[in-house]
SERO-4910 file (N, C-alpha, C, O; in steps of 0.05 Angstrom, whole numbers):
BEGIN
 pado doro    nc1    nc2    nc3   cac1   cac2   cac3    cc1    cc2    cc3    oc1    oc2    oc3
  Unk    A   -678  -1513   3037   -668  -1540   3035   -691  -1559   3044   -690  -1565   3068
  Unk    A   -708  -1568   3031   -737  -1585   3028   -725  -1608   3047   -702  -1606   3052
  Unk    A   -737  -1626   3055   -730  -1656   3076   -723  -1672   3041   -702  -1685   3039
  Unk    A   -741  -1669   3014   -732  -1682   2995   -706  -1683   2984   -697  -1702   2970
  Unk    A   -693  -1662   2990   -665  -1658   2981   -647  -1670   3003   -624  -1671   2994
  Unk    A   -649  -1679   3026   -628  -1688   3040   -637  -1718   3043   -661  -1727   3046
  Unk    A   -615  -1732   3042   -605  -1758   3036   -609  -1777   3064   -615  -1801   3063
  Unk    A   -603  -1758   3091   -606  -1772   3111   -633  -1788   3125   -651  -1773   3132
  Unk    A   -636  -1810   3128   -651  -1828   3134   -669  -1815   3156   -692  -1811   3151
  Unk    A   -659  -1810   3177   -677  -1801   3201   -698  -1779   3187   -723  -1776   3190
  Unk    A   -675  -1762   3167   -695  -1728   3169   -717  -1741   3147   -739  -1730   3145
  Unk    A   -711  -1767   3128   -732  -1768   3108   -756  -1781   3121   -776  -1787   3108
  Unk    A   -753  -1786   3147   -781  -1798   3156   -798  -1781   3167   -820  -1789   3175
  Unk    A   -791  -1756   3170   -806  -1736   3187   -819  -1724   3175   -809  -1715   3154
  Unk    A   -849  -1718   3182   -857  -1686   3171   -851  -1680   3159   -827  -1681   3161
  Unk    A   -861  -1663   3132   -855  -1638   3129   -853  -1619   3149   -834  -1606   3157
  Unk    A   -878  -1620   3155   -876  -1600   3187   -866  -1599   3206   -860  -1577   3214
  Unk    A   -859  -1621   3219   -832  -1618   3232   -801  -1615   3222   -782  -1606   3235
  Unk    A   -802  -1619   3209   -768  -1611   3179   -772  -1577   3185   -755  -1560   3192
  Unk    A   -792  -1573   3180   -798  -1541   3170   -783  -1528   3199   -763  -1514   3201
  Unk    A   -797  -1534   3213   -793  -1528   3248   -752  -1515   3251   -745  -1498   3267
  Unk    A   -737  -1528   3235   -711  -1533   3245   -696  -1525   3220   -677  -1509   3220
  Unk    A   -707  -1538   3196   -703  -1527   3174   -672  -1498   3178   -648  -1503   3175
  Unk    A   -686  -1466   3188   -675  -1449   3185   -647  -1458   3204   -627  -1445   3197
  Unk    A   -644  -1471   3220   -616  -1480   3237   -606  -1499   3227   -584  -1488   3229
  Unk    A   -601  -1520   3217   -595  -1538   3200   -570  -1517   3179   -574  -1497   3165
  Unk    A   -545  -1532   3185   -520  -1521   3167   -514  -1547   3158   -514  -1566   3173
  Unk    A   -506  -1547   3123   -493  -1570   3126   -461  -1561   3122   -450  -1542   3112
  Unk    A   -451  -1587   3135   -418  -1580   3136   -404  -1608   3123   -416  -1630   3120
  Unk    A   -374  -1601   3115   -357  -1618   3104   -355  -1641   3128   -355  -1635   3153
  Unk    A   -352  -1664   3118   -336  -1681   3138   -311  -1692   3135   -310  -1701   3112
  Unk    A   -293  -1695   3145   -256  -1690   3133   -250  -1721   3155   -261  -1733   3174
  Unk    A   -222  -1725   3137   -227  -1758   3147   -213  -1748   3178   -204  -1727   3185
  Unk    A   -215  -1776   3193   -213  -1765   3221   -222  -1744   3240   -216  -1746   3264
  Unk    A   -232  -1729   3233   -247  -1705   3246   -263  -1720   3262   -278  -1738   3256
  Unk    A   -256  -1709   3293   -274  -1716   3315   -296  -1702   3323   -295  -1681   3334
  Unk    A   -314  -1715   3317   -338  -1694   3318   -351  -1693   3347   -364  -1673   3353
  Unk    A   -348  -1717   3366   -363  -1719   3395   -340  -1729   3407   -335  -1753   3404
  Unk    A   -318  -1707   3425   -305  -1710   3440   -308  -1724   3471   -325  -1712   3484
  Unk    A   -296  -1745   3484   -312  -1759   3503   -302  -1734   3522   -283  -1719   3518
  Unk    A   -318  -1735   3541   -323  -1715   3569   -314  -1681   3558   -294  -1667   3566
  Unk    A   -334  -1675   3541   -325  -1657   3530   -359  -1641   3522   -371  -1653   3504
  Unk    A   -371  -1620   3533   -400  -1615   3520   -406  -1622   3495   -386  -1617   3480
  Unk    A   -428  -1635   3479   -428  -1643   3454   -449  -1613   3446   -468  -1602   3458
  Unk    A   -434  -1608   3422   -442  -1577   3418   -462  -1586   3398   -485  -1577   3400
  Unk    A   -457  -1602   3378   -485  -1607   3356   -491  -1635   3350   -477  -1655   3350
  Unk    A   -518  -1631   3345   -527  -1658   3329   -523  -1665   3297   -539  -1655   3282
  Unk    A   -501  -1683   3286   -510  -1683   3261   -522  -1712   3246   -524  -1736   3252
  Unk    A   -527  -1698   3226   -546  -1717   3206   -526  -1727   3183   -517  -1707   3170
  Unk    A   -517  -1747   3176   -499  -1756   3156   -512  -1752   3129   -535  -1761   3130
  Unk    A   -505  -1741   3103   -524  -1749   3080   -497  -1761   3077   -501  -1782   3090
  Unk    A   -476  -1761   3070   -459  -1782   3050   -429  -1790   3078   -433  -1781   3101
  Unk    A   -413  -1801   3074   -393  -1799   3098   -404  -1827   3111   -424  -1840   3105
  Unk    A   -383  -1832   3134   -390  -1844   3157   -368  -1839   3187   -344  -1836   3192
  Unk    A   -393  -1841   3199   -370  -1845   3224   -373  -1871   3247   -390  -1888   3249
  Unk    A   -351  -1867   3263   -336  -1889   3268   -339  -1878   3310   -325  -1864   3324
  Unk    A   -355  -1888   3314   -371  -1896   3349   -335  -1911   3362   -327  -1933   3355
  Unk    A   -320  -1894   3377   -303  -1912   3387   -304  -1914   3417   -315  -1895   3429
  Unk    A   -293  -1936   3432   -291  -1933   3457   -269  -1939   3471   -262  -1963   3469
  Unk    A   -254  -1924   3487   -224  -1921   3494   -218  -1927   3520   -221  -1906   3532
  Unk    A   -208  -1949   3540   -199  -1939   3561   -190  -1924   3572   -188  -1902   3561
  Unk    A   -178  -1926   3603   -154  -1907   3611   -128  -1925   3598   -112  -1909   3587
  Unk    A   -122  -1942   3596   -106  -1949   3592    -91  -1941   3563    -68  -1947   3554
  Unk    A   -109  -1929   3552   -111  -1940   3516   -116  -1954   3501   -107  -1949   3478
  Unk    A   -131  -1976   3502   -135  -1999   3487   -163  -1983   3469   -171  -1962   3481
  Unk    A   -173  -1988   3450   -195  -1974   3440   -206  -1998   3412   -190  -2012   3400
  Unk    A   -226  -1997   3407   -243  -2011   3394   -271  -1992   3382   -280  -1972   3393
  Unk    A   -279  -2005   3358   -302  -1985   3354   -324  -2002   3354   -325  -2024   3344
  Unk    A   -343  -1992   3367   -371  -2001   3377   -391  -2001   3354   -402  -2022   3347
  Unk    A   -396  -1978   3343   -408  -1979   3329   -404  -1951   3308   -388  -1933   3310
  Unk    A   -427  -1957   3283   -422  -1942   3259   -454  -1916   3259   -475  -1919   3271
  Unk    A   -445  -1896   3243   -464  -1888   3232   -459  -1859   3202   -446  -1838   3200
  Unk    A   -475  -1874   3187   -477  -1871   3160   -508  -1854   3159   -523  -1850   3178
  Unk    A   -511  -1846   3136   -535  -1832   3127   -561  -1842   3133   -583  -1830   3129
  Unk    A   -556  -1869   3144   -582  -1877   3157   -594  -1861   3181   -617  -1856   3186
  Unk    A   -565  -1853   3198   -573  -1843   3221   -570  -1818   3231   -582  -1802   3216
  Unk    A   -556  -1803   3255   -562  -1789   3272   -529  -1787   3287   -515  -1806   3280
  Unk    A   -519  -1773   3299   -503  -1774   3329   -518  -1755   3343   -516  -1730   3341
  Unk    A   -540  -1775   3363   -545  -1770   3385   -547  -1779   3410   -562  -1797   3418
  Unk    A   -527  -1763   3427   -520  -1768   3452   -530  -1747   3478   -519  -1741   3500
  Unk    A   -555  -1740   3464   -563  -1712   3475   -589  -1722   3503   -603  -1742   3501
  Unk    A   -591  -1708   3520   -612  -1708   3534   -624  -1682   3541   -647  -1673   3537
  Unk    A   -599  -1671   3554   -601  -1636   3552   -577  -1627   3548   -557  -1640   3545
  Unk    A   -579  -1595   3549   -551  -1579   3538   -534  -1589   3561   -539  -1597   3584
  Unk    A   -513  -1587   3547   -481  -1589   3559   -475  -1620   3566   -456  -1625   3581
  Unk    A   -491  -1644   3556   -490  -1669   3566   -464  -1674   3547   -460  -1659   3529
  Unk    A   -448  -1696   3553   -424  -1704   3544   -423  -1731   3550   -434  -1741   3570
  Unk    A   -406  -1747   3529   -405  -1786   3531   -374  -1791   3525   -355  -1779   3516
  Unk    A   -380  -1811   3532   -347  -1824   3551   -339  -1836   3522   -318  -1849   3524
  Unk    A   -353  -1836   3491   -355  -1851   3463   -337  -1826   3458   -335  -1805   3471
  Unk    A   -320  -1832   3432   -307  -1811   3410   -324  -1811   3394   -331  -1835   3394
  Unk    A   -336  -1800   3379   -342  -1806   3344   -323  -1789   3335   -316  -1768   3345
  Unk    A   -313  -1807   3303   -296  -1792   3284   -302  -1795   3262   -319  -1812   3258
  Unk    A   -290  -1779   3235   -309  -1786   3210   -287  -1804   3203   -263  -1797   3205
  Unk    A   -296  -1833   3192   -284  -1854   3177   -274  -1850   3151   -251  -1850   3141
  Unk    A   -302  -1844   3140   -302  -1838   3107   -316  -1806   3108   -335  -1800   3122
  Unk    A   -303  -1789   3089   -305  -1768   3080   -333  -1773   3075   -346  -1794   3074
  Unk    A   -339  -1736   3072   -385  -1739   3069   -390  -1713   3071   -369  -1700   3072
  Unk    A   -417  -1695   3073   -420  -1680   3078   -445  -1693   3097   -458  -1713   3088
  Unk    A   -451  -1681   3122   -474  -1670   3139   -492  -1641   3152   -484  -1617   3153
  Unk    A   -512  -1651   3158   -532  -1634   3166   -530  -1624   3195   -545  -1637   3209
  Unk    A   -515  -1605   3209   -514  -1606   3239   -531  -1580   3250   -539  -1560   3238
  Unk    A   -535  -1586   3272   -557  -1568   3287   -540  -1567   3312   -526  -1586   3319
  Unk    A   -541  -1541   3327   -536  -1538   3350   -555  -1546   3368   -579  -1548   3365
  Unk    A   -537  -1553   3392   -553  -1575   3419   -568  -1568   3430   -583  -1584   3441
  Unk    A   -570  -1542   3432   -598  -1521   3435   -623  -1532   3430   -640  -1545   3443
  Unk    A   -619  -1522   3406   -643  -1525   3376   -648  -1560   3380   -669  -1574   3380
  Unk    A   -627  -1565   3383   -640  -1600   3376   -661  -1606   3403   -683  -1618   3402
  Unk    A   -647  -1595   3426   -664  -1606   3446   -694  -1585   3452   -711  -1591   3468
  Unk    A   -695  -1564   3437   -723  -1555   3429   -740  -1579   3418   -757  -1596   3425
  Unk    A   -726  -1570   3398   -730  -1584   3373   -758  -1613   3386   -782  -1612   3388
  Unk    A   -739  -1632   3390   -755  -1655   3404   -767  -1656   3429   -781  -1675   3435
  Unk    A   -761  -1636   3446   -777  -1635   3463   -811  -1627   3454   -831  -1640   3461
  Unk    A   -810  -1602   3435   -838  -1600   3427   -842  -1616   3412   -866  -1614   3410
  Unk    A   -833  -1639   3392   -844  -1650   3365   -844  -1682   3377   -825  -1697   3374
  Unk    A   -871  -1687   3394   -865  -1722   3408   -870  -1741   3382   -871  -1766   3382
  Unk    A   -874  -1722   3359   -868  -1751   3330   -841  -1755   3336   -834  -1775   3349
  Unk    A   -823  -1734   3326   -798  -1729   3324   -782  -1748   3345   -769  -1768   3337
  Unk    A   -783  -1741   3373   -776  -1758   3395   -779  -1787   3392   -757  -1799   3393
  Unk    A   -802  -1805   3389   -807  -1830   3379   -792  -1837   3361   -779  -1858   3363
  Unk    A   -790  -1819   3338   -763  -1831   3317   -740  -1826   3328   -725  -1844   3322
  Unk    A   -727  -1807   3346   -703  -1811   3355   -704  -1841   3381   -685  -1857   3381
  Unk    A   -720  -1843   3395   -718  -1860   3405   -713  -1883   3399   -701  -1899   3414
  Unk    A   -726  -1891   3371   -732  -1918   3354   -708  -1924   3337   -703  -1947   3329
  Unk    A   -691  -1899   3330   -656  -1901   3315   -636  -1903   3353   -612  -1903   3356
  Unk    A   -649  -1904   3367   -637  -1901   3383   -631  -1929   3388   -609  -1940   3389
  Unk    A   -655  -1940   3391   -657  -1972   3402   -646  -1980   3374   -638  -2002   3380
  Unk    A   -642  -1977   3352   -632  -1999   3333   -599  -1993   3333   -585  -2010   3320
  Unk    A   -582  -1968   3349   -561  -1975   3355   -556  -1988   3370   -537  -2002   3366
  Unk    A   -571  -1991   3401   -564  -2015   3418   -567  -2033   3403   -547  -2045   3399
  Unk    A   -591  -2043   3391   -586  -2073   3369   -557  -2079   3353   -545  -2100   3352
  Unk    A   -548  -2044   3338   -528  -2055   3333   -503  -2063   3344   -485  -2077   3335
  Unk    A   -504  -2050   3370   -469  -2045   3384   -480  -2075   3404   -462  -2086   3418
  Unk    A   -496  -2083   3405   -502  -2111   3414   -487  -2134   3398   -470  -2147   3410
  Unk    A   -494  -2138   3370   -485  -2143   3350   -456  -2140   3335   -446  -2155   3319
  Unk    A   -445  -2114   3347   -423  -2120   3348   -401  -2138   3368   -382  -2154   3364
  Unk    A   -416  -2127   3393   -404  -2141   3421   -401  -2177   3416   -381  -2191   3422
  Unk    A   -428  -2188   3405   -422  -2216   3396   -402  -2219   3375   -384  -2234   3383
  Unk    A   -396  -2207   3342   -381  -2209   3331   -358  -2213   3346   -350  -2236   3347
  Unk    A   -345  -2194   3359   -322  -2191   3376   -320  -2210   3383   -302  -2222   3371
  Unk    A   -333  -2226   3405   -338  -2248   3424   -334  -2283   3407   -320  -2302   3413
  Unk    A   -346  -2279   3394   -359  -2303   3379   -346  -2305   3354   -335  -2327   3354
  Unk    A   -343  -2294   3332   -335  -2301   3317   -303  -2299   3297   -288  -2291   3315
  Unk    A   -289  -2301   3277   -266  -2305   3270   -258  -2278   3263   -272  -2258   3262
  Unk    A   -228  -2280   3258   -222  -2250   3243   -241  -2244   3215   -254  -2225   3208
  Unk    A   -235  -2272   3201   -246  -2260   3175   -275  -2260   3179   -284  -2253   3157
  Unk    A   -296  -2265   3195   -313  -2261   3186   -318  -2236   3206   -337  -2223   3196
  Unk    A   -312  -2230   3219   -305  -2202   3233   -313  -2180   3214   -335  -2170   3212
  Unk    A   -285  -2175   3197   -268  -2163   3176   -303  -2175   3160   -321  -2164   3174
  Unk    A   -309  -2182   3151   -334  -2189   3131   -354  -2175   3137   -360  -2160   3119
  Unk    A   -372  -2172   3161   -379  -2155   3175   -379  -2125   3177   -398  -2111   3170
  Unk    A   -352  -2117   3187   -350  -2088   3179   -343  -2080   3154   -341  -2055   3150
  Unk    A   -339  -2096   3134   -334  -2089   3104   -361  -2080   3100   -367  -2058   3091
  Unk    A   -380  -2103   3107   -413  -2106   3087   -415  -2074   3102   -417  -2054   3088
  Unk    A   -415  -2072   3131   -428  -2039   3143   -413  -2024   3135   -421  -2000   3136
  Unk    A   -393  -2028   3127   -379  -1996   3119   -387  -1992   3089   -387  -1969   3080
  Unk    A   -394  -2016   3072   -407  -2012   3037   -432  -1993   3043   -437  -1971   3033
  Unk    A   -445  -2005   3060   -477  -1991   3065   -469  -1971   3061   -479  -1957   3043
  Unk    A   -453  -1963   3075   -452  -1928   3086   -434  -1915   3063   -430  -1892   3068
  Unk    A   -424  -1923   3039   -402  -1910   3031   -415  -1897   2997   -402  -1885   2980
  Unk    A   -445  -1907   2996   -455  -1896   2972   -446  -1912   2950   -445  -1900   2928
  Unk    A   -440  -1935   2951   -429  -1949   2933   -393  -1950   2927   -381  -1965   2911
  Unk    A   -381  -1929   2942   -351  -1922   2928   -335  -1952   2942   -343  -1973   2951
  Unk    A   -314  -1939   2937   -290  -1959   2943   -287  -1955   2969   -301  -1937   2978
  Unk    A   -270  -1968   2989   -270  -1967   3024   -227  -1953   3017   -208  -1957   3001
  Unk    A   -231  -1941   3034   -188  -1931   3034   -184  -1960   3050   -200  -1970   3066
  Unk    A   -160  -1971   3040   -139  -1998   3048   -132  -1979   3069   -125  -1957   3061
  Unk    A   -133  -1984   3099   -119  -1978   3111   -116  -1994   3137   -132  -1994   3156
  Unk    A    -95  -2008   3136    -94  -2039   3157    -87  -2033   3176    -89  -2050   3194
  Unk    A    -76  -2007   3185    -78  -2005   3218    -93  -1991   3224    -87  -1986   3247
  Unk    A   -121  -1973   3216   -145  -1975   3221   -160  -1992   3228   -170  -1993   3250
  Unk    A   -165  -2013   3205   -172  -2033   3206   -177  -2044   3239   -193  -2048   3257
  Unk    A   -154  -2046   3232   -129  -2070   3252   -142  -2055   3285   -148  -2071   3303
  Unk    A   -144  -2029   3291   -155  -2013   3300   -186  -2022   3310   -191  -2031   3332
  Unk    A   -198  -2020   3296   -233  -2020   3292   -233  -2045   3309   -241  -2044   3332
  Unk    A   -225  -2068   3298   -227  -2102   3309   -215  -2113   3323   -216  -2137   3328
  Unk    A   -194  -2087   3336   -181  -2093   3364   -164  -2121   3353   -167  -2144   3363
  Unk    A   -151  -2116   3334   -135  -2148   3333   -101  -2136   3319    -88  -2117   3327
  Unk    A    -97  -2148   3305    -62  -2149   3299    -68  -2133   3271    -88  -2136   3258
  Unk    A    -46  -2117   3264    -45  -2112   3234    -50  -2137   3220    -72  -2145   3211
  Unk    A    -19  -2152   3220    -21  -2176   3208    -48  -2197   3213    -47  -2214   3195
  Unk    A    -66  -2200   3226    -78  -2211   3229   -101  -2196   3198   -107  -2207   3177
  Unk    A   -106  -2170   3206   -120  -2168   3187   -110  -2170   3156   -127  -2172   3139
  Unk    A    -84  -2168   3148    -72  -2179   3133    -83  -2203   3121    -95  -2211   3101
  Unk    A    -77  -2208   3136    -81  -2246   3130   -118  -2249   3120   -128  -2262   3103
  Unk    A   -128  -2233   3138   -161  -2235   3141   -164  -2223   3111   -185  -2233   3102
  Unk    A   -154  -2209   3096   -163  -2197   3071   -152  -2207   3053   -154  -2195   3031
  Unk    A   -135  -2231   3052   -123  -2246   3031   -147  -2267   3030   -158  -2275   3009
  Unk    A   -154  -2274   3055   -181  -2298   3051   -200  -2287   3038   -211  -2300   3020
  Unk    A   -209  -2258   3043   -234  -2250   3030   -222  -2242   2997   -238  -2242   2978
  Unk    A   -199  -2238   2993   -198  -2233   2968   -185  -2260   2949   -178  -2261   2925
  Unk    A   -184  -2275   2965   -182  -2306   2953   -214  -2321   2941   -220  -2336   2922
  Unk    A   -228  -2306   2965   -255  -2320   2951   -279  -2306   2932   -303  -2310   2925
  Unk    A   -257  -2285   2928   -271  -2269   2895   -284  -2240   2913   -284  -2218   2902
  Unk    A   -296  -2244   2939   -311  -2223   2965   -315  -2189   2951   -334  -2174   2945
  Unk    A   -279  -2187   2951   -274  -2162   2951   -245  -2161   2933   -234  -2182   2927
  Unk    A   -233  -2132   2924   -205  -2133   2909   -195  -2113   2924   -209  -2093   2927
  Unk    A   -166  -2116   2938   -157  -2092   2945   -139  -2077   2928   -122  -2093   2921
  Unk    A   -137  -2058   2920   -117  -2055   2895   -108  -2015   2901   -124  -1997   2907
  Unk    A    -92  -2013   2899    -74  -1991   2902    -90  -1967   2928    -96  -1943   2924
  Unk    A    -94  -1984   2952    -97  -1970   2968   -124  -1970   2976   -132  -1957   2995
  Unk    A   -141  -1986   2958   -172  -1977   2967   -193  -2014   2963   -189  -2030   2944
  Unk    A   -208  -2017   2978   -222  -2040   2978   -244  -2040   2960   -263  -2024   2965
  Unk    A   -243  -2057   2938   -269  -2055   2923   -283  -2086   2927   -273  -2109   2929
  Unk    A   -319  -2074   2927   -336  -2101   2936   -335  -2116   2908   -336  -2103   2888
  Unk    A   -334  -2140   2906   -335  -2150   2875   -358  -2177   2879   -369  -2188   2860
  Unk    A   -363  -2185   2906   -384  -2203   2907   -404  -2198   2926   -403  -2220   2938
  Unk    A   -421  -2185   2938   -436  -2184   2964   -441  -2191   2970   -444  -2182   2993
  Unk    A   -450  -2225   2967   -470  -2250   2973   -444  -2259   2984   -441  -2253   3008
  Unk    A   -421  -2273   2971   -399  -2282   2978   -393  -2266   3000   -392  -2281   3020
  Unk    A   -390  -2244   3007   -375  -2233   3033   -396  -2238   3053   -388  -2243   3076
  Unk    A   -429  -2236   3050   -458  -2237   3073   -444  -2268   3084   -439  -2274   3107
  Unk    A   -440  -2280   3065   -443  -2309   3073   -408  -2319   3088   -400  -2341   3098
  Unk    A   -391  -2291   3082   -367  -2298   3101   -379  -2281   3119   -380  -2268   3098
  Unk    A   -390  -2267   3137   -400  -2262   3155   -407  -2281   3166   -394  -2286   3186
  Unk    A   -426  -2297   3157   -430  -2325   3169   -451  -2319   3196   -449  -2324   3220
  Unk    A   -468  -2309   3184   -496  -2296   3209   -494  -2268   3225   -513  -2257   3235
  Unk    A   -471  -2258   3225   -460  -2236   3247   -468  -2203   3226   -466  -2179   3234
  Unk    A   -474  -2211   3206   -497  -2188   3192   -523  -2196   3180   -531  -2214   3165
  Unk    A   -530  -2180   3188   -557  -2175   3175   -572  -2173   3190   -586  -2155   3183
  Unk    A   -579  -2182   3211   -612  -2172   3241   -606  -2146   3247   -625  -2130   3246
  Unk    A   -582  -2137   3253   -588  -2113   3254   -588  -2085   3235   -587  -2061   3241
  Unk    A   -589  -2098   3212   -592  -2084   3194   -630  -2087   3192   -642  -2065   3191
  Unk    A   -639  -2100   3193   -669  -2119   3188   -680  -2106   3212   -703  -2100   3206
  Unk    A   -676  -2096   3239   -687  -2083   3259   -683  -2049   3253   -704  -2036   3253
  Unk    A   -662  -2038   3250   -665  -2019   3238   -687  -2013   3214   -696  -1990   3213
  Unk    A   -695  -2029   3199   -707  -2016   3182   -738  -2026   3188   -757  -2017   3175
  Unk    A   -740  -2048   3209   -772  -2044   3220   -776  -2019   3235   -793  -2002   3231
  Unk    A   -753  -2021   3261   -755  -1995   3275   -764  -1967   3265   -782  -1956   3276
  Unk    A   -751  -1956   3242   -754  -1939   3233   -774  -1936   3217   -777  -1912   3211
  Unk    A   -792  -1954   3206   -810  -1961   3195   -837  -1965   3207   -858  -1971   3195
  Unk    A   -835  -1960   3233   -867  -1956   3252   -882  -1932   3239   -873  -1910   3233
  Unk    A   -907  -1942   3237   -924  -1915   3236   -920  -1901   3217   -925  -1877   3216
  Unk    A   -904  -1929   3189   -901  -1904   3161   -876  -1887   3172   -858  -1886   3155
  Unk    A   -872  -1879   3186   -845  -1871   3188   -845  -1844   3189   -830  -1826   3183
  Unk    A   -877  -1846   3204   -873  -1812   3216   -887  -1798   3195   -888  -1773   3195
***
């Protein structure tokens, strides 16, 4: 399985030589919707690499209240590793169906301990999720439902390979910490202004510019730091 054949962002910046290194541990596996892949206070057993799919960074009280922080798609990585048996207080789950590349926690923390290219790129996807879960925290803060809802539409297109997004409004409703009906209402505006069509269960993009610009600033920098970040030094 060559680094040319996989789709994921992190592994296409590496080496050959370091790809080669890990290469033989590297499984790829199905991703099934909802499947929790990083249980909070729970050992995280592997690292994976998204090629198609996405998942969904959530964060839960004691109480129950829960919100999702942040995303990751084939751009990136779930890593929450420092050494074996470390564990985070985050869920990840898969959003949208995909297949990935996973490595046991072992191997991964070999892995980067000997390869300090390797490490620098995990570090550098590392810092462009704090950019993004920064970026979310203001959305939340600062701006409206619909342009909220505009926001995680444009990040969840990135990640979805072009397909359609599943209608599902108490997910949704879920993700943005707000009311079903609220998001209701929030997807009649975007599909009043041509944005998007929702139609028998699934969200289709029909304008991109129209939905960037109902965002209304709360995308795009960290999409734009991600791809300097990852972009130091040729990119490895």
């Amino acid at each position: 399985m060559p680094v040319s054949q996989s789709a994921n962002g992190v592994l296409q910046r590496i080496s050959a030589d370091d790809f080669h290194c890990i290469e033989p541990f590297l499984e790829r596996v199905e991703l099934k919707l909802k499947q929790v892949m990083i249980a909070p206070d729970e050992p995280i057993s592997h690292v994976w690499f998204p090629e198609s799919g996405m998942f969904s960074i959530i964060a839960r009280s004691d109480e129950s209240e829960a919100i999702e922080v942040g995303m990751i798609g084939m751009e990136g990585m779930t890593d929450h590793l420092t050494c074996v048996g470390d564990t985070s207080v985050l869920r990840s789950l898969v959003q949208l169906p995909g297949t990935a590349l996973a490595i046991e926690a072992s191997r991964y923390i070999e892995w980067i301990e000997e390869r300090p290219r390797v490490m620098r790129l995990v570090l550098r996807f590392q810092q462009s999720m704090m950019v993004q879960v920064s970026f979310t925290a203001l959305s939340h803060g600062s701006y409206t439902i619909e342009e909220r809802l505009a926001r995680w539409l444009l990040m969840s297109f990135d990640r979805s390979d072009g397909g359609d997004l599943p209608l599902v409004h108490e997910f949704i409703a879920m993700m943005l910490a707000v009311r079903r009906s609220g998001v209701t209402t929030a997807m009649h505006v975007l599909e009043g202004k041509h944005a998007i069509r929702a139609v028998r269960g699934r969200i289709q993009l029909r304008n991109r510019e129209v939905l960037v610009d109902m965002a209304a600033g709360s995308y795009g920098i960290a999409e734009r730091e991600y791809m300097r970040l990852m972009s130091l030094d040729g990119g490895l």
